[in-house]
N, C-alpha and C positions, 0 to 999 in steps of 0.2 A: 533459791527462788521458790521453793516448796514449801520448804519449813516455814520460812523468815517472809515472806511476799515481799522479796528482793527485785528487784527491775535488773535486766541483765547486767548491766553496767554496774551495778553495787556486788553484787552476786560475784562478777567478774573480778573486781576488784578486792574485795573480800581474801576468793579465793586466792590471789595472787601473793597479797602479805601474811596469808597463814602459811603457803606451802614453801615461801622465802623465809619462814621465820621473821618476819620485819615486826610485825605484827604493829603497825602505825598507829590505828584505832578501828573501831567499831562502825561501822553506818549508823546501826541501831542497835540498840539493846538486843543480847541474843534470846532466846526460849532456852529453858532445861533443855529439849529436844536440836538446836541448834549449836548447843553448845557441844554436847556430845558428839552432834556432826562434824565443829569443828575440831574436836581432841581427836577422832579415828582420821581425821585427814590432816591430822600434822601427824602423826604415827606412820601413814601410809607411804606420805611424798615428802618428806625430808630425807629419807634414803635417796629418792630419785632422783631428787633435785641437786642432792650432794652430788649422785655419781655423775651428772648431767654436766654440773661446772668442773670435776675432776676431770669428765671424757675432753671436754673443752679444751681446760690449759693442758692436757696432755697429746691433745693433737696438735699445738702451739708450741709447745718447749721443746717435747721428742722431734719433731720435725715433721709428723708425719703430712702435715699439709706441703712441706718441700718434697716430699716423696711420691706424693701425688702428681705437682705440678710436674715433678720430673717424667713421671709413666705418664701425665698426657702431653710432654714434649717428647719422646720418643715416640711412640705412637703417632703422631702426626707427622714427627720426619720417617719412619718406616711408610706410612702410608703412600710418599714420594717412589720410592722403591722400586726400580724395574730391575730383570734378569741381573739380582746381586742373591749373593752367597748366603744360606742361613747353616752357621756352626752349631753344634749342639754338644755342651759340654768345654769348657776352658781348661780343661789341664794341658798338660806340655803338649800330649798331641794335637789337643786344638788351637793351644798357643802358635804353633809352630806352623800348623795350617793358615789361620788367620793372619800371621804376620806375611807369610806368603803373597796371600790373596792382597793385601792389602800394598805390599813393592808393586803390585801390578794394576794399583789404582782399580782393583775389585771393590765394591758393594759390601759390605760383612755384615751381618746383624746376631749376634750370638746369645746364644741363649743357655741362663748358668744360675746352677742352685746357689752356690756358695757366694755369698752379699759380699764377703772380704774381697774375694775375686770379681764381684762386679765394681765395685768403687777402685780396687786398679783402673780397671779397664776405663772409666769415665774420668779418670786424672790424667791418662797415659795416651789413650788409643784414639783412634780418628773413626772409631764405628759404633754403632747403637747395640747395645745389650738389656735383655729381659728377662729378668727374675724369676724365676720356675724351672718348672718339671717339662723339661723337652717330651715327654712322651706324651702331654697332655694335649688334645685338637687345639683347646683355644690359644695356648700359647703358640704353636706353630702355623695359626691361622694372623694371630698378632704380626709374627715375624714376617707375613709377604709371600709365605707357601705359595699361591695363587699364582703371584708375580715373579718366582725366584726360578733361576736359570738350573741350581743346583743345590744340596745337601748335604753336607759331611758331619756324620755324627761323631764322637769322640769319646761316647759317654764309658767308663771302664767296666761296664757292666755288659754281654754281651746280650742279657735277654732282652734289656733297656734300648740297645743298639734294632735289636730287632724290630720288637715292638714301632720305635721309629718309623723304620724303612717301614715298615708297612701301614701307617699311619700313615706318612708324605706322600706313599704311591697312591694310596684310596685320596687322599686330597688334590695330590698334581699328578699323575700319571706320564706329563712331558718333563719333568723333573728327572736331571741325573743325579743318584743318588751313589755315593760311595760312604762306606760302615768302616770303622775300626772293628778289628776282632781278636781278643786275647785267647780263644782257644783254634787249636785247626778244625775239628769239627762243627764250629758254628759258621766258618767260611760259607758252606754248601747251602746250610740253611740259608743265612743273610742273602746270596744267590738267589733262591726261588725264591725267598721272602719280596725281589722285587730291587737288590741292592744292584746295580753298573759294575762297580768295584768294590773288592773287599782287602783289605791292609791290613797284616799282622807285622806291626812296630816292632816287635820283639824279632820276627822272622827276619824283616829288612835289614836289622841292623846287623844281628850276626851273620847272615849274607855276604853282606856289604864289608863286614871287617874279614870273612877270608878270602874274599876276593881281593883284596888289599895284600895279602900273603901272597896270591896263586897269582895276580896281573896288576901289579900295584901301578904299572903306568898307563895299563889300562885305563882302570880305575879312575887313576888322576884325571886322566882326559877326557872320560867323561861327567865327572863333577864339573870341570870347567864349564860344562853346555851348560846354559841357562836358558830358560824363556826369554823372550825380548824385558829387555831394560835390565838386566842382570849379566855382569861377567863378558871376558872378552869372545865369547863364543856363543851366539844366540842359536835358536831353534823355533821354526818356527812352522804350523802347521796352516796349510790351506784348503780349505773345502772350495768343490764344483760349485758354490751358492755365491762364492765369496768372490769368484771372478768375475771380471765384466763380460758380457755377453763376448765379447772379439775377441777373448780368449777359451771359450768353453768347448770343450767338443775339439780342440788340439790334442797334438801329439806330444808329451814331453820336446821331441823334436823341432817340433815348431815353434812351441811355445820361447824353447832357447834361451834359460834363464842362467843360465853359466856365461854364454858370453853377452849379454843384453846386461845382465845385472853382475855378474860376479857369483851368485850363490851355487850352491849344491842341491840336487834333490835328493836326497837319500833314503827317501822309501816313500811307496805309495798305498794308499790301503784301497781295495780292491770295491764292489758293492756291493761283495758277498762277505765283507769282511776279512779278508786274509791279506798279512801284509808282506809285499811285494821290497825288498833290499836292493837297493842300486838299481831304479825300474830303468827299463831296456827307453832308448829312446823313441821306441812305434808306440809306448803306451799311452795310450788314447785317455785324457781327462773328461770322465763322463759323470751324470748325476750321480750323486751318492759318493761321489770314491775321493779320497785327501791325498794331499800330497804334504810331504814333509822336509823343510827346505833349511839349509843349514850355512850361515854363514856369520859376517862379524857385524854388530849393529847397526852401523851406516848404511850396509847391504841390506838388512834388513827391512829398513824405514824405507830406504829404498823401493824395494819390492812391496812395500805397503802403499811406497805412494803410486806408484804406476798402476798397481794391481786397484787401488782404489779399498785398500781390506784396512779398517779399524782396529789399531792396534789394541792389544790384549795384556 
């Protein structure tokens, strides 16, 4: 338009079939001066133009516009999300946690660096997963942090593990949080750092196999326990919130859930925290303290349904 006293629209146009290469024809004759403008602007933006149509078809072929739509359909079903599970980390420990959570019609949203491991999960699994670095805010704010009831990290690294916990606590602080930890000195840490519980896998299992030597029918019988919806022997825990008012403020005695329903109590946790084995029948059901009730699944349901308590 400067050189040439071009009207925007020729100008425009001009410019469009030089920097596509088309090069159609001319509006008007160029100047020395215009022509030179035109050779530094096919020099300029025929790189740009190239990479412009390569970035194109390669967001097209590679898929990556299907990888998009896919992170903004998770994200909008996370955003549904109330008090459900965020995993952090998919290898076996978190496999084996989330396949858990998930027999008990738990929420799961997990979040995994490894891509191989996320396309399992989305051919396989019934829960949403997110691509990244669990230690990062905005990936843990993606997952529902805000809304999530609880937190199990699994990642094999324990400083990673940490970091975590104390990133979910600065974010949700009603958050229970439980850490894997592969050395015993990072237990203590992960503890103040803010962690509920802390699990050394390697500890539990060789535990658990001499105990298998020293009480093996022990043992047995108590693998049989399962949470409700698992195994012929359920277990099930009740908090003071969970009863309906005409039963709050009773005495195990009263309450009478052995011969009413069938079940067992076999412990009670206190409100100081300490937990009480075979509580005596005077103990009084007050805020704060659980009771822990043991019987076979129909008993169960049972006691869910009277009690009015949503199963878990």
């Amino acid at each position: 338009m400067v050189l040439e006293d071009y009207t925007f629209i020729e100008a425009f146009y001009m410019t469009m079939i030089t920097i596509s290469t088309v090069g159609y024809r001319e509006v008007h004759p160029l100047s020395n001066a215009g022509m030179i403008f035109t050779a530094v602007l096919i020099l300029t933006s025929i790189g740009t133009f190239t990479y412009a149509i390569s970035a194109i078809t390669t967001y097209f072929v590679a898929g990556e516009y299907r990888n998009r739509f896919k992170a903004a359909k998770v994200k909008k079903e996370i955003e549904k999300y109330e008090n459900h599970v965020i995993v952090c980390g998919f290898g076996r420990v978190g496999q084996m946690a989330a396949s858990q959570l998930e027999s008990h019609d738990q929420q799961v949203v997990v979040i995994e660096m490894d891509e191989g491991k996320i396309d399992l999960i989305n051919e396989t699994k019934p829960y949403w997963c997110i691509h990244g670095n669990a230690t990062q805010d905005e990936l843990l704010q993606r997952a529902g942090i805000d809304k999530a009831q609880a937190l199990i990290t699994t990642l094999p690294d324990d400083a990673a593990n940490l970091y975590v916990v104390l990133t979910a606590k600065e974010l949700n602080n009603r958050l229970t949080l439980i850490s894997r930890a592969s050395k015993s000195e990072s237990v203590k840490k992960l503890r103040i750092a803010g962690a509920d519980n802390v699990i050394m896998p390697d500890s539990v299992g060789g535990a658990h196999m001499a105990s298998l030597v020293v009480t093996p029918d022990v043992i047995d019988f108590i693998d049989h326990i399962r949470i409700q919806g698992e195994g012929e022997i359920n277990l099930e825990e009740v908090a003071f919130t969970d009863l309906p008012p005409d039963f709050q403020y009773q005495t195990l005695g009263e309450l009478d859930v052995r011969n009413r329903i069938g079940v067992n109590i076999i412990g009670f946790k206190t409100t100081d925290g300490q937990y009480i084995i075979n509580p005596g029948s005077e103990t009084r059901i007050v805020p704060n303290s659980k009771l822990f009730v043991l019987g076979n699944p129909k008993q169960i349901k049972l006691l869910n349904r009277i009690f009015g308590i949503q199963a878990t």
